[in-house]
C-alpha positions as CSV (number, residue, x, y, z in Angstrom):
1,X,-11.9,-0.5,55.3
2,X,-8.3,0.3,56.8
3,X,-8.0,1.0,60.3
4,X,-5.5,2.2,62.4
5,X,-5.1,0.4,66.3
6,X,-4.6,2.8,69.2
7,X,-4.4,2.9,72.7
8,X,-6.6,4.0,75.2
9,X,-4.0,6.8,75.7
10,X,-3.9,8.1,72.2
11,X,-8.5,8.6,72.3
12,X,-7.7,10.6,75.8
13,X,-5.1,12.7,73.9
14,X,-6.9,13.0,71.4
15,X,-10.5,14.0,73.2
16,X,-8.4,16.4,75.5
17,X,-6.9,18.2,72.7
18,X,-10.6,18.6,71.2
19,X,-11.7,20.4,74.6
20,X,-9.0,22.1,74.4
21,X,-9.4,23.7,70.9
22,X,-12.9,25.0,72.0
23,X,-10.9,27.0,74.7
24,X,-7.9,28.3,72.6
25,X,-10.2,28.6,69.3
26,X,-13.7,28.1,69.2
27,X,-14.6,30.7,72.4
28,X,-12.4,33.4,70.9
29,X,-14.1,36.1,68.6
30,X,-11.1,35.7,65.8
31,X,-11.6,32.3,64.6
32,X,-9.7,31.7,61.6
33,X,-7.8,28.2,59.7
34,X,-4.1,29.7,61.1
35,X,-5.1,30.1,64.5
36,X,-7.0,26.4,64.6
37,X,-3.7,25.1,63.0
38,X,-1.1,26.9,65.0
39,X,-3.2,25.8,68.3
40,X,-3.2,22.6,67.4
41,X,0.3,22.2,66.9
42,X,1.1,23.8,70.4
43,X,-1.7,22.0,72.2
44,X,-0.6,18.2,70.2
45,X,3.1,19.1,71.7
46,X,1.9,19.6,75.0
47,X,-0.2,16.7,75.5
48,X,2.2,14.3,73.2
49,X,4.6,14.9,75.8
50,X,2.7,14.4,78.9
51,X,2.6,10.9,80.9
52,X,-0.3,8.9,81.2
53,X,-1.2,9.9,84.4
54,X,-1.3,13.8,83.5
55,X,-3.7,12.7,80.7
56,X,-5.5,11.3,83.5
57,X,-5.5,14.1,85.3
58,X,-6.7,16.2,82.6
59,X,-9.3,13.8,81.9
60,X,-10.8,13.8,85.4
61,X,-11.4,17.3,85.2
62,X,-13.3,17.4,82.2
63,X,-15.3,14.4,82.5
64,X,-15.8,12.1,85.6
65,X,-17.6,9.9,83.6
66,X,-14.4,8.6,81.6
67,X,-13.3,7.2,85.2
68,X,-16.2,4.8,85.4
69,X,-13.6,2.6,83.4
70,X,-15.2,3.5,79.4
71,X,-12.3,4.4,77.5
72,X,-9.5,1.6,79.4
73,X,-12.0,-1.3,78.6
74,X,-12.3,-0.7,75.2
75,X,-10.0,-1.9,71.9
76,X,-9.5,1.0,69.9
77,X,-9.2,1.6,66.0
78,X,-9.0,5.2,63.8
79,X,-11.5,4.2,60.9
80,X,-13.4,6.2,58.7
81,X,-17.7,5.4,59.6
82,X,-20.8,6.1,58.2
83,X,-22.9,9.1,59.5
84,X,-26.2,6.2,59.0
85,X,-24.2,4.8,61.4
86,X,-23.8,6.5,64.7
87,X,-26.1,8.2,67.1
88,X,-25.5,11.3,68.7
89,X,-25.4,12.4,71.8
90,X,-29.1,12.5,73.2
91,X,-30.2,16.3,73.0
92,X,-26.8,17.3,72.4
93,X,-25.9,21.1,72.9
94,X,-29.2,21.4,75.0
95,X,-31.6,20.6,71.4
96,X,-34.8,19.6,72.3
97,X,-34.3,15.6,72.1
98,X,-36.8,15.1,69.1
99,X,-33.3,15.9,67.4
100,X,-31.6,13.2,68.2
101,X,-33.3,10.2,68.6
102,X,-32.0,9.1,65.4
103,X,-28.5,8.7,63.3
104,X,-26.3,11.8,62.6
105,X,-27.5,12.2,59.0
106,X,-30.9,12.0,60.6
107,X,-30.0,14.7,63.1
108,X,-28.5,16.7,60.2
109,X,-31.7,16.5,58.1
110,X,-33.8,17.6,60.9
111,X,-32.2,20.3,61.7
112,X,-32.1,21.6,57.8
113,X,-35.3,21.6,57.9
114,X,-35.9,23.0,60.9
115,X,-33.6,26.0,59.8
116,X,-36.1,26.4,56.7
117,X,-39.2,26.8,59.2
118,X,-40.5,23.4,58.0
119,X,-40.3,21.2,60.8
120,X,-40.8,22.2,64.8
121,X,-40.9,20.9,68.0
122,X,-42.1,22.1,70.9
123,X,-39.6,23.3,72.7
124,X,-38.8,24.9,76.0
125,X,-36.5,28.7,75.5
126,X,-33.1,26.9,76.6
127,X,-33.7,24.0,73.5
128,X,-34.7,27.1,71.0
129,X,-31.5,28.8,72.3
130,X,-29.6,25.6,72.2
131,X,-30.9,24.9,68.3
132,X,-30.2,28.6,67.4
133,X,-26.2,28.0,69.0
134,X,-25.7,24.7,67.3
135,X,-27.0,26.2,63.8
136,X,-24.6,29.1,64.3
137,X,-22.0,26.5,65.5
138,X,-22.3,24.2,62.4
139,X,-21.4,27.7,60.1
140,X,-18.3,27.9,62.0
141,X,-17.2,24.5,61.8
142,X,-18.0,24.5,57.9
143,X,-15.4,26.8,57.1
144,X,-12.6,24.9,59.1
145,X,-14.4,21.5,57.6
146,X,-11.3,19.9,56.2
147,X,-8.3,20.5,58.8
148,X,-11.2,19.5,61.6
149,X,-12.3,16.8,59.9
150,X,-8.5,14.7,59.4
151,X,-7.2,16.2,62.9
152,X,-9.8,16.3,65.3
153,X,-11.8,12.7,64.7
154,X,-14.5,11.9,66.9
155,X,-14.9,9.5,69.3
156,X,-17.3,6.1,69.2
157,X,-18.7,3.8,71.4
158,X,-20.3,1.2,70.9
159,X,-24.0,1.3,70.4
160,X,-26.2,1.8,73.5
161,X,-23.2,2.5,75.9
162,X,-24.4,5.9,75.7
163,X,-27.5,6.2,74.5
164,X,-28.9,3.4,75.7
165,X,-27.6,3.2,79.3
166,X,-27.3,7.2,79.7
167,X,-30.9,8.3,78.6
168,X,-33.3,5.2,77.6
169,X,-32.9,3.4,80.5
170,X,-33.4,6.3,82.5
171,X,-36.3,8.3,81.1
172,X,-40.4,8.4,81.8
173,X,-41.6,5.9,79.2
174,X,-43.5,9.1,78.3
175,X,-40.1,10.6,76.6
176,X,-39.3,9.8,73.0
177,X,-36.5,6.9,72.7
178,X,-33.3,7.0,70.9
179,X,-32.6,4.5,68.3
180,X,-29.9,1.7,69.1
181,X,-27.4,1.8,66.2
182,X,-24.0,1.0,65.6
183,X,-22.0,3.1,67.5
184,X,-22.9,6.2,69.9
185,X,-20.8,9.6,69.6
186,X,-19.2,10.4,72.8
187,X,-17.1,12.9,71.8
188,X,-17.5,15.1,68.8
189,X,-21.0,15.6,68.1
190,X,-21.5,18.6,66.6
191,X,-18.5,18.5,64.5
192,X,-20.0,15.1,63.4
193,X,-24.0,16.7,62.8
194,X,-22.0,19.7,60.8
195,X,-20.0,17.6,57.8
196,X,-23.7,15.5,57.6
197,X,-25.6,19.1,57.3
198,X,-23.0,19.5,54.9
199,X,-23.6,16.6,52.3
200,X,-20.5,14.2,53.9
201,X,-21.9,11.1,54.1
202,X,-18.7,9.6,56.2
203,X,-16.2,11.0,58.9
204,X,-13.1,10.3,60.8
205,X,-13.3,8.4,63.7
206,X,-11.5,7.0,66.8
207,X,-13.9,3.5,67.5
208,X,-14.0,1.9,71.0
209,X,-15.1,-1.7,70.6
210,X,-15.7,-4.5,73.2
211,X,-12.3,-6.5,73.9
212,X,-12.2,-10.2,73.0
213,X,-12.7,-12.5,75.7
């Protein structure tokens, strides 16, 4: 497997440019492959030329959690990964979490078959709104599949940093549990669950791994 090293600034870039193509692209009513290109050209320029502290900054205000010390303790690598793998995010895009307690190909078959009326959860109206936004949302993303899928990687942890310590340590033993695997998705999700709900058995990947001591 090759992979690329990176630094800690590089995943920030790169999950602040993500965010920021949702903005520019992915809330607009025109989405099309120029305008995801052309926006990501302006929006690379503008953050490769930033210091580190105005990544910070940027950082902060989309995600507090990143300042609890995640992505500065980590060793990072670009690889390419295994949906089998990874674990998304638990009840990502407000799914109910029945969803997600397992791998991204796992999430991906789920939701096929829920979109064929052959599997059902019960479900409050905000997780049958959320499953009906993230179906529509995986359509969109399969037409811009390739340039998202070697420009905009997503980004790993390792296993049970999110998943574990975020939702399974912290719900009613009554809840289902999420599976422990490899890695846990903590940015990138749905852009992950769409190339598995599309037969890719692999993605791009920016991988935060514990440093050598």
């Amino acid at each position: 497997m090759i992979s690329k090293p990176l630094t800690p600034e590089d995943v920030k870039k790169s999950f602040v440019l993500a965010h920021e193509l949702v903005d520019r692209v992915f809330k607009k009513s025109d989405i099309s492959l120029k305008r995801l290109q052309d926006e990501h050209a302006k929006i690379k320029e503008e953050l490769w030329n930033l210091s580190n502290s105005e990544i910070d900054q940027k950082m902060h205000k989309l995600r507090l959690r990143i300042y609890d010390g995640w992505y500065d303790s980590l060793d990072w690598t670009e690889e390419t990964i295994s949906f089998e793998e990874m674990g998304p995010y638990p009840g990502m895009q407000f799914i109910n979490i029945n969803f997600t307690t397992g791998s991204i190909k796992e999430t991906a078959e789920r939701l096929k078959l829920a979109e064929k009326g052959k599997l059902r959860y019960d479900s409050t109206p905000e997780e049958i709104k959320g499953l009906e936004r993230l179906l529509r949302k995986i359509k969109s993303i399969n037409s811009l599949q390739g340039f998202l899928h070697d420009n905009v990687p997503a980004i790993l942890v390792p296993g049970g940093m999110q998943r574990q310590t975020h939702y399974n340590d912290t719900i009613p033993s009554t809840k289902p549990k999420c599976k422990i695997l490899k890695y846990d998705v903590d940015d990138g999700n749905s852009r992950m669950v769409s190339y598995a709900y599309q037969g890719l058995t692999k993605g791009l990947t920016l991988v935060g791994r514990a440093k050598d001591k």
